[in-house]
N, C-alpha and C positions, 0 to 999 in steps of 0.2 A: 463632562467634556474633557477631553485629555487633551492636555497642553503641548503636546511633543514630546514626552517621557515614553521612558520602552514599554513595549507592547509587551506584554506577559503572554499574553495567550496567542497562538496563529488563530487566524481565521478559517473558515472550512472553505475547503475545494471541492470541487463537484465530478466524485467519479466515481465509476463503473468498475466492479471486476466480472468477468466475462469469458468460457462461463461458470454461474455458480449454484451448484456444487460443482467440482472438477476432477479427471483423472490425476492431475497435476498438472497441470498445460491450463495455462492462463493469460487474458491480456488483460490489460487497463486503461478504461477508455475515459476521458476526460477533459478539462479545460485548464490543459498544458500545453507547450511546445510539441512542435512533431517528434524531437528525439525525446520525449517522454518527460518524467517530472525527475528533478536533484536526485532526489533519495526515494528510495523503497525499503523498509524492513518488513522482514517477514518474522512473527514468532509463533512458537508453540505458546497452547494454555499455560505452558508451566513457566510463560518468562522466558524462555530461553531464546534466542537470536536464531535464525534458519542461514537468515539470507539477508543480505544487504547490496543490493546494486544502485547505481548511478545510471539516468537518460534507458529507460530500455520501456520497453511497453510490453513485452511479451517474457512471463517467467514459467521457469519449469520447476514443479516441488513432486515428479512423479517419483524419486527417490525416498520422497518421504511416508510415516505412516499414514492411515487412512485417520481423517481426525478434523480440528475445526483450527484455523489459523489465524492472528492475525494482520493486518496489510496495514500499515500504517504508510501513507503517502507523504509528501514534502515537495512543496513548489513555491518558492518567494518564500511569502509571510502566509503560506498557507498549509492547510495540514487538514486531511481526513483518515479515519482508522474504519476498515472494514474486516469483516471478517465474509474467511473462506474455508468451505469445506472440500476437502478432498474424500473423494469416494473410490471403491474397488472394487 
């Protein structure tokens, strides 16, 4: 039982990326606010940061290579990581 001490881990959120596999053109559908969840990052396999938005539900990665990404979400004290493939 935790006493009121900080929470180390978020808890999981429950969402959809949509669709997947993708040309790049993506949304995110889930149990958040209608302007969408805080935070969104996107990265490549190697770590590297793509994309980083605030409140949006709808992202484009069609500039990017064809390959597997991944989506890490952020709303409150909550947090899920998906992964996306983009195809060509």
């Amino acid at each position: 039982c935790d006493n009121g001490s900080s929470v180390d881990k978020l808890e999981k959120l429950n969402i959809t990326v949509f669709p997947n596999p993708s040309t790049g053109l993506f949304s995110l559908i889930g149990e958040f606010g209608p302007a969408g969840p805080e935070w969104i990052v996107v990265t490549d396999m190697m770590g590297n940061e793509i994309l980083s938005e605030q409140y949006v539900l709808n992202l484009d990665l069609s500039d990017q290579a064809a390959g597997l990404y991944t989506i890490t979400v952020i709303d409150g004290a909550y947090k899920n990581t998906k992964l996306l493939s983009v195809i060509r």
